[in-house]
N, C-alpha and C positions, 0 to 999 in steps of 0.2 A: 504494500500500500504506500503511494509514494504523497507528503501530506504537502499542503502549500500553503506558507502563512509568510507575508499574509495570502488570504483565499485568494483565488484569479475571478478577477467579473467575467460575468457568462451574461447574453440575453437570453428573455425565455420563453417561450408562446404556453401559457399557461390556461390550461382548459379550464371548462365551466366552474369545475370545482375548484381551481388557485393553483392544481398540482401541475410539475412540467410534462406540455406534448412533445417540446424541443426544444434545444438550447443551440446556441451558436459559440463556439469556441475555438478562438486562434483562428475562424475564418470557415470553420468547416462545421456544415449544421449535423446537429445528432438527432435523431428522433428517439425518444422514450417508446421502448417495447414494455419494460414493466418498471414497476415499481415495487422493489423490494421490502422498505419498510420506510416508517413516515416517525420523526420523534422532535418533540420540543420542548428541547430542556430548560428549565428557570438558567439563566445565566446571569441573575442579578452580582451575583458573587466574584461573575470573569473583570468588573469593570467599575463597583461599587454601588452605592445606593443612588449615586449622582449623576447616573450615568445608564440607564435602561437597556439590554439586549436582549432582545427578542427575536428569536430565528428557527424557522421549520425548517428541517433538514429531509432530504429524500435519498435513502440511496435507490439507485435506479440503474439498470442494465440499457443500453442504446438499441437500436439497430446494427451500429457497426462494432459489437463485442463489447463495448468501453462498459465499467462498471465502476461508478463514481459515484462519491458524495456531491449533491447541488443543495445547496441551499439557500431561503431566504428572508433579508435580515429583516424585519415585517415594521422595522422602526422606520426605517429608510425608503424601505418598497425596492431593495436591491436584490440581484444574484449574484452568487457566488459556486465556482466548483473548489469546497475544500480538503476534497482526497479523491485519490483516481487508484483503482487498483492496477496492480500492471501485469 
């Protein structure tokens, strides 16, 4: 698992539900075959009381093999890929 911090921004065509259908990374778009699991951790604690993080994480399988963490930070309305398995 190779991790990247900071995260790399990713775009993300996000379905009905908020979850990603596709992301665009380094130029080359992935489509989401599944979604492995969905988890949103309190991360009050990574940044203090002063400072809010809030982010749903997805790992999720592509179309083209790739098997990566995306996530998004829900304070911001950003994405991010923060681990790519290899």
């Amino acid at each position: 698992m190779r991790s990247y911090d900071p995260p790399l921004p990713i775009r993300v065509r996000p379905g009905a539900d908020g979850r990603p259908v596709a992301f665009v990374w380094e130029g080359v778009t992935h489509a989401v075959e599944s979604i492995e699991a969905v988890r949103e951790p309190h991360l009050d604690w990574w940044h203090g009381p002063e400072r809010e993080a809030h982010r749903t994480y997805f790992l999720v399988v592509t179309n083209r093999g790739m098997v990566a963490e995306v996530f998004r930070d829900e304070v911001a309305g950003e994405w991010f890929v923060g681990r790519r398995l290899d």
